[in-house]
PABALO-392411 format. One record per residue (C-alpha): residue number from 1; x, y, z. Coordinates in Angstrom, 1 decimal. Last residue first. Layout:
// PABALO-392411
NUM  X  Y  Z
...
// end
This chain:
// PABALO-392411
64  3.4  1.7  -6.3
63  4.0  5.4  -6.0
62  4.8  7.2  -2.0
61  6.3  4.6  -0.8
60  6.0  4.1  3.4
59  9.2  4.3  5.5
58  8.3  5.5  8.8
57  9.0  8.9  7.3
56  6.9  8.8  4.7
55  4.4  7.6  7.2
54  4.3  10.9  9.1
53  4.4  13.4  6.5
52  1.3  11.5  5.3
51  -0.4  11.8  8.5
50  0.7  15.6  8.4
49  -1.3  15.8  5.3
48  -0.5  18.4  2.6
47  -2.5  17.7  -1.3
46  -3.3  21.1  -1.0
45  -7.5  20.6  -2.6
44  -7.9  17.2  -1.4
43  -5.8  17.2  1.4
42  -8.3  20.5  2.7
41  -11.6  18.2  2.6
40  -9.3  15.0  4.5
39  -8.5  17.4  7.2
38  -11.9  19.3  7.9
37  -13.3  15.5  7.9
36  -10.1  14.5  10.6
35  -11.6  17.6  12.2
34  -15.5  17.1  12.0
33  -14.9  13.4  13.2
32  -12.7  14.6  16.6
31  -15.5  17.6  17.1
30  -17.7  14.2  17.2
29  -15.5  13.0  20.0
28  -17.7  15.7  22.2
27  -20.5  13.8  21.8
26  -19.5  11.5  24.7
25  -19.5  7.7  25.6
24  -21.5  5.9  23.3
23  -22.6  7.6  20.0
22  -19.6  10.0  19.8
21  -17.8  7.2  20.5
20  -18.6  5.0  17.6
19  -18.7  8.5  15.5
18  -14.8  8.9  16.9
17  -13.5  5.0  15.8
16  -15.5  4.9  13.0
15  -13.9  8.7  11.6
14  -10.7  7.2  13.2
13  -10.5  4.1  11.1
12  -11.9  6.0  7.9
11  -8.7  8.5  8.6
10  -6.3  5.4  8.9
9  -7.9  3.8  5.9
8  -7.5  6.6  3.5
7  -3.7  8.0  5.0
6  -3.0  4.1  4.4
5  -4.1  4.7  0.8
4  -2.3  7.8  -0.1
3  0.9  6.8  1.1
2  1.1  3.5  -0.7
1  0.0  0.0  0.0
// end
């Protein structure tokens, strides 16, 4: 998997993960969904992820 991918599955795991919560402990962890949408919206347009930043250091290819 590249970059790109892994930064789609970790942000669909933590929009889950925080609506999951939002639902069961406190809606606060909604604010935690709005922001990794926010994030995800401004990628789109910049193409700048600081969870891609992340991963390319730990190694992750960036093409297949």
């Amino acid at each position: 998997m590249i970059i790109n991918d892994w930064i789609h599955v970790i942000a669909g795991f933590f929009i889950l993960l925080s609506l999951f919560l939002g639902v069961f402990q406190s809606t606060y962890w909604l604010f935690f969904t709005a922001f990794v949408g926010l994030n995800l919206f401004q990628y789109g347009f910049t193409k700048f992820c600081p969870l891609g930043i992340i991963l390319k250091k730990f190694g992750v290819r960036e093409t297949r």
